[in-house]
C-alpha positions as a Markdown table, in Angstrom:
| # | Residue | x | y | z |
|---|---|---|---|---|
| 1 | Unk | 1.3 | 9.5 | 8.3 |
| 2 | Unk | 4.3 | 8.8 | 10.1 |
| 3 | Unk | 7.3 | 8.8 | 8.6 |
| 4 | Unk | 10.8 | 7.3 | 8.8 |
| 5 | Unk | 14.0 | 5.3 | 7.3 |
| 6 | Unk | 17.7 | 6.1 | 6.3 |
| 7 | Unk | 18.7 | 9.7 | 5.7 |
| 8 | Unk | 20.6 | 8.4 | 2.5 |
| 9 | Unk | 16.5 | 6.9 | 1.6 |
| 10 | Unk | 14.3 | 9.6 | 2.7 |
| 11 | Unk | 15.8 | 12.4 | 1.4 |
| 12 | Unk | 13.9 | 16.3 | 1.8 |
| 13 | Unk | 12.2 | 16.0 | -2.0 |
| 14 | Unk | 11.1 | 12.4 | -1.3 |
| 15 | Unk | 9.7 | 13.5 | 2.2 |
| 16 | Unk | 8.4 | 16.3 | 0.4 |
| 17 | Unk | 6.6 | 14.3 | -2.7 |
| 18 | Unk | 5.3 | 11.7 | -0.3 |
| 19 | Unk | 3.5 | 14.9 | 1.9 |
| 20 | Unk | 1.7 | 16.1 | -1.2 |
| 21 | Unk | 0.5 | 12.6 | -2.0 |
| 22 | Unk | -0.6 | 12.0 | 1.4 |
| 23 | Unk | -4.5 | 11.5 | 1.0 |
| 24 | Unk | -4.1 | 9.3 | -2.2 |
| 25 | Unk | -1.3 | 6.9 | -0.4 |
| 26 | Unk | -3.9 | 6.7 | 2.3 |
| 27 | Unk | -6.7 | 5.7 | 0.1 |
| 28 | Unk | -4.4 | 3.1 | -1.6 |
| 29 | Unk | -3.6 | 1.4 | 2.0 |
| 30 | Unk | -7.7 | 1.5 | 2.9 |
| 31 | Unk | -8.2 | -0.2 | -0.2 |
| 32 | Unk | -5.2 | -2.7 | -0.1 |
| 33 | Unk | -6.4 | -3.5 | 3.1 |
| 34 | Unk | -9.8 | -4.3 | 2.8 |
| 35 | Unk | -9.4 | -6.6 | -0.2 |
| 36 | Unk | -6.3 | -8.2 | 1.9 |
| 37 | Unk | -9.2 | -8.8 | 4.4 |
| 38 | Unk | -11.7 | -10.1 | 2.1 |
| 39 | Unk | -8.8 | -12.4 | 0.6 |
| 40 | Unk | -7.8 | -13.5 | 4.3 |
| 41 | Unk | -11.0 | -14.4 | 5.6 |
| 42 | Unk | -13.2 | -15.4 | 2.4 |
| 43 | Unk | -10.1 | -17.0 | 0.5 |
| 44 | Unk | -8.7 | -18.4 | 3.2 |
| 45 | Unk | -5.1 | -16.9 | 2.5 |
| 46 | Unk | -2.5 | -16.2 | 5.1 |
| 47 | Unk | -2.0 | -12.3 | 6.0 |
| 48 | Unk | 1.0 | -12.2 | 3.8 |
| 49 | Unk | -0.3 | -14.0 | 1.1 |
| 50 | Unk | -3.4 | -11.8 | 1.1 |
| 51 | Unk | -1.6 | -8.7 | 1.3 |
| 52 | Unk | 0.5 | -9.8 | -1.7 |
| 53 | Unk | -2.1 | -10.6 | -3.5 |
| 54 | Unk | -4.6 | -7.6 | -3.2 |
| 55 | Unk | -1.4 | -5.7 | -4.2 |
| 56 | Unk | -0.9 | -7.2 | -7.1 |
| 57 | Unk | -4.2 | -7.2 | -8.2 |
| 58 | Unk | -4.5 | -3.4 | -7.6 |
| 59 | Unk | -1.0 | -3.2 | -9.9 |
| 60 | Unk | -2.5 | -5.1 | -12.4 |
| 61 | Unk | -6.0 | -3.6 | -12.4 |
| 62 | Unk | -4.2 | -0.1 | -12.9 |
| 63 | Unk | -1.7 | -1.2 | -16.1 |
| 64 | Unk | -5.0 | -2.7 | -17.9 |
């Protein structure tokens, strides 16, 4: 994962915290993605909207 922004953003302990979640940030994407996809294609939903979407449901799934 690849990295980059503002100094003032991505400070050492943020750079730091975002190394040791590495694998579960990674597994969040894959799984954003794919429902984006299924949204997208099966729903009919723009990119955007489908990427919005399948984030929100993940938020919402994981305060529940």
């Amino acid at each position: 994962m690849d990295v980059s922004g503002p100094r003032e953003v991505l400070s050492p302990s943020l750079l730091e915290r975002l190394k040791e979640h590495k694998a579960d940030l990674l597994d969040l994407l894959q799984l954003v993605e794919e429902r984006a996809a299924l949204m997208e294609f099966d729903g009919g939903l723009t990119r955007s909207e489908a990427d919005q979407r399948a984030l929100a449901v993940y938020f919402t799934q994981r305060t529940a």
